[in-house]
C-alpha positions as CSV (number, residue, x, y, z in Angstrom):
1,X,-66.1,-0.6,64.3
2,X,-64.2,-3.0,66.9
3,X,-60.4,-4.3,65.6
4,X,-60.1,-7.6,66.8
5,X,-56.7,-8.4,68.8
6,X,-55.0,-10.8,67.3
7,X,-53.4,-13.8,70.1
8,X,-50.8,-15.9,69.4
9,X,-51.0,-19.7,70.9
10,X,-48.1,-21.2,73.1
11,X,-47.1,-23.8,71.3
12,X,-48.1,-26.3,73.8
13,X,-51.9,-25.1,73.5
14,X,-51.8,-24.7,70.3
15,X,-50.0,-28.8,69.5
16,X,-53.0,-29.9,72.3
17,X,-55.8,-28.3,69.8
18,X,-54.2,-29.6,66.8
19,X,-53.9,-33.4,68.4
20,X,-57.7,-33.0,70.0
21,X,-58.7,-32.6,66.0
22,X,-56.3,-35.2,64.3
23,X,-57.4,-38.4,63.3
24,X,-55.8,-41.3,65.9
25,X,-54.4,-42.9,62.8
26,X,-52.8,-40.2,61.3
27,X,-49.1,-40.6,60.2
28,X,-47.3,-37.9,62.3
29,X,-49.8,-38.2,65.6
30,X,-46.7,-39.4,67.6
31,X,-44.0,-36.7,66.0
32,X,-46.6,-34.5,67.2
33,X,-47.4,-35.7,70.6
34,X,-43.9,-36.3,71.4
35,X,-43.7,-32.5,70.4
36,X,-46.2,-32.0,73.1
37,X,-44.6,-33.6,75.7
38,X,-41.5,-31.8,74.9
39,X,-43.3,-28.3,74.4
40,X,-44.9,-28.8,77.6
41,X,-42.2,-29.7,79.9
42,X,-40.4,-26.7,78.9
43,X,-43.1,-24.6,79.6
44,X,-43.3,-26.3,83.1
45,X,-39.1,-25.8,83.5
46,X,-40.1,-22.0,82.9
47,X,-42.5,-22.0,85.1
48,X,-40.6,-23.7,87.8
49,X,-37.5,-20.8,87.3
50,X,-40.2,-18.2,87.8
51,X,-41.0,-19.8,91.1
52,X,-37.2,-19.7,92.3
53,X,-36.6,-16.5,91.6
54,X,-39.3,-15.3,93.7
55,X,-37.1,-16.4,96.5
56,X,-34.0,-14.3,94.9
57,X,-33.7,-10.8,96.3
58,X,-30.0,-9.5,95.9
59,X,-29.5,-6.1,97.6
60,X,-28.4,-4.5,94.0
61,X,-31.6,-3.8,91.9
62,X,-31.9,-6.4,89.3
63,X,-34.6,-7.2,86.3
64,X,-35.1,-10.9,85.1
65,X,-35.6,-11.1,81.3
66,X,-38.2,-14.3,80.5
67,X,-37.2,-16.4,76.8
68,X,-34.7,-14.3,75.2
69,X,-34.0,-14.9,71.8
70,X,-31.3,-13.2,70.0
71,X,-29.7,-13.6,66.7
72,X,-26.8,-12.3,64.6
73,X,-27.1,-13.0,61.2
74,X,-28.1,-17.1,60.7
75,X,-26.5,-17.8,64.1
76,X,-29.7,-17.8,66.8
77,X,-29.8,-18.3,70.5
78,X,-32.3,-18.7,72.7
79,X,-31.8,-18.4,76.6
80,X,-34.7,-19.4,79.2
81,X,-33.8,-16.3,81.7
82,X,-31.2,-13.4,81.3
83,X,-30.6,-12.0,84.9
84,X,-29.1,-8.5,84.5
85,X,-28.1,-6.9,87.8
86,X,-25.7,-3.8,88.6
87,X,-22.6,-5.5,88.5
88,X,-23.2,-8.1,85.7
89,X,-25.1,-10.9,83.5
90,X,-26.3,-14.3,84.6
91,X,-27.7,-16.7,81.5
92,X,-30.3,-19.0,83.2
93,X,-31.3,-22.2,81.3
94,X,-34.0,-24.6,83.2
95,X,-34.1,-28.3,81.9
96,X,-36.7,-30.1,83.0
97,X,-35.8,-33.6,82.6
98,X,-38.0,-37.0,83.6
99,X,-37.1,-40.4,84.9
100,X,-34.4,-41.3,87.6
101,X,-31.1,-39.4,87.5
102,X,-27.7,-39.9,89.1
103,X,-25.0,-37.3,90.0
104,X,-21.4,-38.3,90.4
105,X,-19.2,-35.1,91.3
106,X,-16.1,-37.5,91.6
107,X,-16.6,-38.7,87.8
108,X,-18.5,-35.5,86.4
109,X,-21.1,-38.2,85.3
110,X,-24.8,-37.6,85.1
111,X,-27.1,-40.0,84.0
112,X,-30.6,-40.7,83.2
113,X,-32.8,-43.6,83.2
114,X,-36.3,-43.4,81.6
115,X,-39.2,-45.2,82.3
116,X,-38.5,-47.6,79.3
117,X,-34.8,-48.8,81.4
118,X,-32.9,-47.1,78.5
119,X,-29.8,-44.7,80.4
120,X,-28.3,-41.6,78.5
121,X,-25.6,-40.2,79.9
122,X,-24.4,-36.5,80.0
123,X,-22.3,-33.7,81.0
124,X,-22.8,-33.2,84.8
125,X,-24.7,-30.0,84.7
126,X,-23.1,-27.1,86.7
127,X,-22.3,-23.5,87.2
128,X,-19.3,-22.1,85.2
């Protein structure tokens, strides 16, 4: 007798099943497909830090550490990449964020507009 091996879904695959069966009328379609979109443009920010790091070679021998999630007690982290090298730790988080955005060093201001015209902005990202 064969064991069958269980596999998990991403979550992405598994919220693009779940809308391919729902009902177009059902009352959280658009909580779920807004899920989706959200879902899926982390898994493409992943993706993308994958790519770079290709290009990383430091002369030290390093290893790169993919979704990390830690905990102690209730309090829970999760970090996109943990870089761990000879001489220390480096904490990589990817957002992957859509419409037109604007960098002001001399302000610290970052700002988005989405495709609807509405503009959020944020915290200039940088490296501390």
């Amino acid at each position: 007798m064969h064991k069958k091996e269980l596999v998990l879904l991403s979550q992405t695959t598994a919220l693009e099943r779940l809308l391919y069966r729902l009902p177009e009328q059902h009352p959280q379609r658009q909580f779920l497909q807004v899920e989706l979109y959200r879902s899926a443009a982390g898994e493409r920010g992943e993706a993308g830090l994958v790519r770079k790091l290709v290009e990383f070679s430091p002369e030290e021998n390093y290893r790169f550490l993919q979704n990390v999630c830690l905990s102690l007690g209730e309090w829970k982290i999760q970090m996109d990449g943990l870089l761990l090298t000879e001489r220390g730790v480096i904490i990589i988080e990817s957002k992957n964020i859509s419409g037109r955005l604007h960098f002001d060093n001399q302000t610290g201001e970052f700002a988005r507009t989405d495709v609807e015209g509405v503009r959020t902005v944020m915290e200039i990202p940088r490296f501390n």
